[in-house]
C-alpha positions as a printed NumPy array, in Angstrom:
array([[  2.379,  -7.107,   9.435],
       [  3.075,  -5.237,   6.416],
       [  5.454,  -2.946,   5.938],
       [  6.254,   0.118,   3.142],
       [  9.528,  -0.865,   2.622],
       [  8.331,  -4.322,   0.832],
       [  5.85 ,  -2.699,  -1.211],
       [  7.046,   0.545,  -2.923],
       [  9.755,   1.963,  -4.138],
       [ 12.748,   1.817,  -2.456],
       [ 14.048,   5.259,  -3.433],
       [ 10.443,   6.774,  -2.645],
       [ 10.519,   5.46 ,   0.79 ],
       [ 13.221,   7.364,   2.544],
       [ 12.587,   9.755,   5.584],
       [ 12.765,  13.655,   4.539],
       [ 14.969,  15.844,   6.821],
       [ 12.365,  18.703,   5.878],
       [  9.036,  16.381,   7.539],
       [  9.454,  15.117,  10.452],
       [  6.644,  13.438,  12.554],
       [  6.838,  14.091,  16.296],
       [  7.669,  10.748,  18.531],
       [  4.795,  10.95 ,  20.235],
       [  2.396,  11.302,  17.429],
       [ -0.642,   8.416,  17.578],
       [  0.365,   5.396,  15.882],
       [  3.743,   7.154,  15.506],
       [  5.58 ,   3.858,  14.773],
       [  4.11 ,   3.011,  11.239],
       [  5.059,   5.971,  10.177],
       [  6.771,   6.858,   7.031],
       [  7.673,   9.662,   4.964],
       [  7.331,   8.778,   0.962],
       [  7.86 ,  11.322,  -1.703],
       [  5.789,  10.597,  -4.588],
       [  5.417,  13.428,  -7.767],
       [  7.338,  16.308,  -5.818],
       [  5.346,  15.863,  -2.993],
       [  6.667,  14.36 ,   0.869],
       [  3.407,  12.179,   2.468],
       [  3.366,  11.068,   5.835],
       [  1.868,   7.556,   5.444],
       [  1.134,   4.829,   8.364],
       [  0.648,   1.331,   7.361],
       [  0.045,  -1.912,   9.419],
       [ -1.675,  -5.05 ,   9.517],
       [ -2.373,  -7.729,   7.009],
       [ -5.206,  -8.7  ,   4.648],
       [ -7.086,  -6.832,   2.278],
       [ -5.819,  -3.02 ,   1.748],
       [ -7.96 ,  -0.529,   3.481],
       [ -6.962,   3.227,   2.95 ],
       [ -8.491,   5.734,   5.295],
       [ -8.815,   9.771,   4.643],
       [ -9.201,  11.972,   7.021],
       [-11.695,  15.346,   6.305],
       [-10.359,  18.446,   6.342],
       [ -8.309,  20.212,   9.025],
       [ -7.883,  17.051,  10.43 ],
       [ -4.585,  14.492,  10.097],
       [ -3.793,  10.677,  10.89 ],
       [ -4.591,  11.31 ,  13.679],
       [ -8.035,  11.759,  13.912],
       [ -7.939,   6.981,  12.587],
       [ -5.816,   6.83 ,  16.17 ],
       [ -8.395,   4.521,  17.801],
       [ -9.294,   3.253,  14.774],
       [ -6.202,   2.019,  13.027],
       [ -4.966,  -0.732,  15.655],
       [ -8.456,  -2.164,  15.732],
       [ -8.967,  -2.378,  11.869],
       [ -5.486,  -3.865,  11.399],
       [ -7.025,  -6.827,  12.678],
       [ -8.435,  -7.354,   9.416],
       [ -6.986,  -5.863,   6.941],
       [ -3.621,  -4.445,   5.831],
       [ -4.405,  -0.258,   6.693],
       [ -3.253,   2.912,   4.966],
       [ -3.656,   6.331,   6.234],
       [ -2.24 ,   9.161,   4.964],
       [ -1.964,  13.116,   5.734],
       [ -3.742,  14.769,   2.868],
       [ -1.579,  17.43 ,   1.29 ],
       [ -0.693,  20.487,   3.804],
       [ -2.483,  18.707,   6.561],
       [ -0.432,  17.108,   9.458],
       [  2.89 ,  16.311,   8.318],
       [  2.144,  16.375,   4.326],
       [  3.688,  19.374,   2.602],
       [  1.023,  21.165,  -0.428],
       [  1.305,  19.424,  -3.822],
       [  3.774,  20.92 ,  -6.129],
       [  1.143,  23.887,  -7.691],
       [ -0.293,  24.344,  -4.284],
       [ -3.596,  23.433,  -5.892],
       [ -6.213,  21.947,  -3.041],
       [ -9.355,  21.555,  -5.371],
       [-10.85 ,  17.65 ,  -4.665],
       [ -9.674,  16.24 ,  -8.541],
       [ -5.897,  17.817,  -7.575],
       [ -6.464,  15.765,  -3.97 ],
       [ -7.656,  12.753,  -5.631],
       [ -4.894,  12.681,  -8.867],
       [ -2.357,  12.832,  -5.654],
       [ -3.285,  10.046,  -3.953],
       [ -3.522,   8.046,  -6.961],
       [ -0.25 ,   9.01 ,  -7.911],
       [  1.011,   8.09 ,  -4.26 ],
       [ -0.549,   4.667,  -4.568],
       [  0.884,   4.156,  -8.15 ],
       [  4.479,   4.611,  -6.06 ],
       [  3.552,   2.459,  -3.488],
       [  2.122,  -0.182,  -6.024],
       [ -0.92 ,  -0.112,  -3.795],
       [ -4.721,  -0.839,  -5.232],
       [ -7.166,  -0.272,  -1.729],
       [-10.23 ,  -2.961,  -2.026],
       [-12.002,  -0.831,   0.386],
       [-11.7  ,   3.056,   1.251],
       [-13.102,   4.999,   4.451],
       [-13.601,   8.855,   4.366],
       [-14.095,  11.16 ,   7.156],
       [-16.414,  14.347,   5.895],
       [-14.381,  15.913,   2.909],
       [-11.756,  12.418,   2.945],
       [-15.447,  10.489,   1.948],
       [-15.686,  12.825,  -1.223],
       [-12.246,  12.075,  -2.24 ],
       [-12.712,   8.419,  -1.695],
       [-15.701,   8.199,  -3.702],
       [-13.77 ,  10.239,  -6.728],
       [-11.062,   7.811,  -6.136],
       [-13.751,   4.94 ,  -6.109],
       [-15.699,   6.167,  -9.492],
       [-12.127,   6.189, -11.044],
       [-10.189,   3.117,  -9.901],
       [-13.585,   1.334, -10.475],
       [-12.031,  -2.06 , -11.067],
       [-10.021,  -1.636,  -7.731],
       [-12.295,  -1.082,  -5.181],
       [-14.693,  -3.373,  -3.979],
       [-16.449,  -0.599,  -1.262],
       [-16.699,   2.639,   0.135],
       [-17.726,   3.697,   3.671],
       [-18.371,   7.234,   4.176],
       [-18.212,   8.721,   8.163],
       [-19.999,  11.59 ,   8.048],
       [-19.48 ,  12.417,   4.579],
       [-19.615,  15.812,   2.647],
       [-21.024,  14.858,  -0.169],
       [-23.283,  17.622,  -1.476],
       [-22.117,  20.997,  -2.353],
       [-23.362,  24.209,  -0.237],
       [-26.028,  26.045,  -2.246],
       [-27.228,  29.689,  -3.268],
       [-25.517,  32.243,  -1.644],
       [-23.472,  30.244,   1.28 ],
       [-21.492,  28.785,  -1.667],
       [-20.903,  32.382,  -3.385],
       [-19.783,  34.02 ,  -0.215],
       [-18.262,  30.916,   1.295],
       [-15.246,  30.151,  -1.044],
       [-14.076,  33.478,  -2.082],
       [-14.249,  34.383,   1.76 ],
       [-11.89 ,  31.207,   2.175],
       [ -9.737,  32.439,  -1.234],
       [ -8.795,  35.388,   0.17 ],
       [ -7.997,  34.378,   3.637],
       [ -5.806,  31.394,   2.483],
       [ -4.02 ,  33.728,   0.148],
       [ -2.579,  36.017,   2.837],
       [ -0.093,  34.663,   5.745],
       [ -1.822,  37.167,   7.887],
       [ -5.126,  34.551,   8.806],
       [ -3.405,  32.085,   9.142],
       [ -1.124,  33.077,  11.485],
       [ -3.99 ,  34.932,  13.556],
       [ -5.792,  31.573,  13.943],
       [ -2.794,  29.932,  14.738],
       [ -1.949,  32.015,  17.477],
       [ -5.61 ,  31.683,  18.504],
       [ -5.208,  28.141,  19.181],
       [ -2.703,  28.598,  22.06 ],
       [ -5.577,  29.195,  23.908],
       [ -7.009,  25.347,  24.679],
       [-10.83 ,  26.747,  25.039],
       [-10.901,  28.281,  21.448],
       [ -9.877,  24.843,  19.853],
       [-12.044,  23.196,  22.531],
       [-15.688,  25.824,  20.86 ],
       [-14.415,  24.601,  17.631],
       [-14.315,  20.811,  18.513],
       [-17.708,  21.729,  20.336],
       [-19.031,  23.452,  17.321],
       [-19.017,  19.991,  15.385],
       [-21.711,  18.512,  17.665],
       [-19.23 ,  16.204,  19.262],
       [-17.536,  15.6  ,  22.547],
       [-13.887,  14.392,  22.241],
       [-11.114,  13.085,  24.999],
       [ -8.853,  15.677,  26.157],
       [ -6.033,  13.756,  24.371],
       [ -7.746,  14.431,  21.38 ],
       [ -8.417,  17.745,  22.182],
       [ -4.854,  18.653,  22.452],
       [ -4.052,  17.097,  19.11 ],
       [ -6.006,  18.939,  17.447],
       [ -4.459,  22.04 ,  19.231],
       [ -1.186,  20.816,  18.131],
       [ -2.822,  20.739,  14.83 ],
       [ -4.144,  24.001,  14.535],
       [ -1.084,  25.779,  16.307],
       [  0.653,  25.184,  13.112],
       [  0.6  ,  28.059,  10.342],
       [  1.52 ,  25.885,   7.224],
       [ -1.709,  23.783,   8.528],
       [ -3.8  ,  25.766,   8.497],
       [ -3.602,  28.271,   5.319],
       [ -3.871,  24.364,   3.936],
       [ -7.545,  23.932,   5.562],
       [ -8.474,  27.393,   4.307],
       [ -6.826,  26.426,   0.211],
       [ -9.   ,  23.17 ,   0.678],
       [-12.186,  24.841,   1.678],
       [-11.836,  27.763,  -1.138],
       [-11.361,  24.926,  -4.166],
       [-13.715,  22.545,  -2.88 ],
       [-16.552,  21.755,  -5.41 ],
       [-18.626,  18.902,  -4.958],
       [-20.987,  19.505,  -7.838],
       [-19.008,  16.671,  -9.806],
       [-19.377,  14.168,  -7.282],
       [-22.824,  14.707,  -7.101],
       [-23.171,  14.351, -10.346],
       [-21.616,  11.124, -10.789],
       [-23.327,   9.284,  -7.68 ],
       [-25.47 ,   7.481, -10.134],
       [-22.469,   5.631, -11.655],
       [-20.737,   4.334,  -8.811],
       [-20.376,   0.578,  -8.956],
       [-18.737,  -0.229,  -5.156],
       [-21.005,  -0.647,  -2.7  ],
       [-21.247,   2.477,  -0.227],
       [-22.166,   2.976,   3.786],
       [-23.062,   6.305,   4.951],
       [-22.113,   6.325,   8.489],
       [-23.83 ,   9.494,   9.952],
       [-23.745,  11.261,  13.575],
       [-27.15 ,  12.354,  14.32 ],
       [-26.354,  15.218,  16.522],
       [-23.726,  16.4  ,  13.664],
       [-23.812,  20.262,  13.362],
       [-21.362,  20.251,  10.701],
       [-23.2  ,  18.05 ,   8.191],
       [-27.114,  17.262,   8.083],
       [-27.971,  13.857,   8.925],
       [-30.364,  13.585,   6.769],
       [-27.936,  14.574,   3.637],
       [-26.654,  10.719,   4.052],
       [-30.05 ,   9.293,   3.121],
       [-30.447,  12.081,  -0.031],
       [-26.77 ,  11.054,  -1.312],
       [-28.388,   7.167,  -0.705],
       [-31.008,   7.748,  -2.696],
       [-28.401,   8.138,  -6.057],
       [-26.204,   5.683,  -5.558],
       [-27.756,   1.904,  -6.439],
       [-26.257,  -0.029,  -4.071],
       [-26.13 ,   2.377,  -0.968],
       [-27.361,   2.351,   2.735],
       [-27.138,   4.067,   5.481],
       [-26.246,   3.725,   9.167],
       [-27.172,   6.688,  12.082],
       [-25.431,   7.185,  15.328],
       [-28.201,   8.583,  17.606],
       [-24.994,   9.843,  20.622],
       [-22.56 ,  11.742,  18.185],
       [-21.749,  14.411,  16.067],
       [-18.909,  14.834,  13.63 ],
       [-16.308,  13.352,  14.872],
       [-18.277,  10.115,  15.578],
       [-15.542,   7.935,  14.406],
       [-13.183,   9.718,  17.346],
       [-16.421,   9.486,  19.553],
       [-17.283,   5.318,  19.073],
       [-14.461,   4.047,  17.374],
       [-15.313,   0.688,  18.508],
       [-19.065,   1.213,  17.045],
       [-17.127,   2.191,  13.867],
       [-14.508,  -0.461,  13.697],
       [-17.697,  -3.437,  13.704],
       [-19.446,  -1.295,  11.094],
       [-16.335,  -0.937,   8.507],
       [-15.154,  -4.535,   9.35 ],
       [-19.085,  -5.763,   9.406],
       [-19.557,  -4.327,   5.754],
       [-16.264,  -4.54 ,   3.895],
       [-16.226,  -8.747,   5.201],
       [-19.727,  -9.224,   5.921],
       [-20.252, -11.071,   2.21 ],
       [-17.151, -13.288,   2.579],
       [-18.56 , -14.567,   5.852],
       [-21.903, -15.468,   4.344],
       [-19.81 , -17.795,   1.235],
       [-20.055, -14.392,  -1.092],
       [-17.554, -12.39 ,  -2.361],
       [-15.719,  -9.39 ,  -0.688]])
């Protein structure tokens, strides 16, 4: 089983009094706290084999891989990480949350870790930042799986109204605080969950509550969704060299189904895989189902005398 302490920095890998993950968090015992460029990640690793990282999507944490990490560690070594403000991550140094900021973090928290991922997984938003991670660490990555990615940008006047909305909100304490305090109430995180087009344990249910009872949380999910811009992403489709799996729920409120085949339709060595019993959160839905389609395409060359 690997372990951080044998492949980073020594000095980078030291718990932070200021972060500190809860006992009882999933997967709670592969967890580290690494600083890398001024900022403190909470990082699980396990396993052996090829390095997998997986990214959660937004307003979401580490937690969200907890059925999925001891499975996958079968077969490869795994990485997960908070993304900044999220979880148990504090905000990057200039508090930026735009998806090149996102992405130049994690790369510099690899570059500490001496870590170069051969295959990256991305939950909605975490699929955008593994493909801008995969279109610039070309030579590294050998495929990309997307769960329910977010891969186009919203258009006309949803994006106009949409981000400043999210601006303003995230630049006050006041919202944040209001939807904290609206999470103490177990049915308003349970309309949200709902909302996605998915149907969750009630374990998970109450993570996320823990989640979004947290202030610092969530004026991080409101920064994220004012900077997000996905217009580069989608411009750069054509280029990208790994092979890619869009993993898509089909009863997914939060992103069209059909946006996986679109996105497909760029990319030349793409395909695409529908779910016809889940929504969003399919990978917290069928983890199992997801496990045999990451391990299924990341190793499914190397079985057949190719190369992974």
């Amino acid at each position: 089983m690997a372990a951080l302490t044998e492949t980073g920095t020594a000095a980078a890998l030291n718990e932070q009094p200021a972060i500190r993950v809860p006992v009882d968090w999933p997967n709670r015992q592969y967890s580290r706290i690494v600083t890398s460029f001024g900022t403190c990640w909470h990082v699980q690793r396990a396993g052996s084999g090829p390095l997998l990282l997986l990214i959660h999507g937004t307003a979401a944490s580490t937690h969200s891989f907890r059925d999925l990490m001891p499975e996958l560690t079968q077969a490869f070594d795994v990485l997960t990480i908070d993304l900044p403000g999220h979880g148990y991550t504090s905000r990057l140094p200039d508090r930026a949350m735009s998806l090149p900021a996102i992405t130049r973090g994690i790369a510099g928290l690899l570059d500490t870790l001496d870590l170069s991922p051969r295959y990256l997984v991305g939950h909605s938003a975490g699929a955008a930042i593994a493909l801008r991670l995969a279109l610039d660490r070309t030579r590294e990555v050998n495929a990309v799986v997307g769960l329910n990615a977010a891969l186009l940008p919203f258009g006309g006047i949803l994006n106009s109204v949409f981000s400043p909305l999210a601006l303003f909100f995230a630049s006050t304490r006041l919202m944040p605080a209001m939807l904290a305090r609206r999470a103490t109430d177990r049915r308003a995180v349970e309309r949200v969950i709902r909302g996605t087009g998915s149907t969750i344990s009630d374990s998970g249910l109450a993570l996320y509550q823990r989640l979004f009872r947290r202030e610092e949380h969530i004026a991080a999910v409101l920064a994220m969704m004012a900077a997000w811009d996905l217009s580069t992403i989608s411009r750069d489709l054509p280029r990208l060299k790994p092979r890619l799996l869009l993993v898509s729920g089909a009863k997914d409120r939060a992103i069209n189904p059909t946006e996986a085949a679109r996105v497909a339709g760029h990319v030349p060595d793409a395909s695409v895989m529908v779910l016809p019993d889940c929504g969003h959160l399919a990978h917290e839905e069928k983890p199992a189902e997801i496990v045999t389609a990451i391990r299924d395409f990341a190793l499914g060359p190397a079985r057949a005398g190719g190369s992974p």
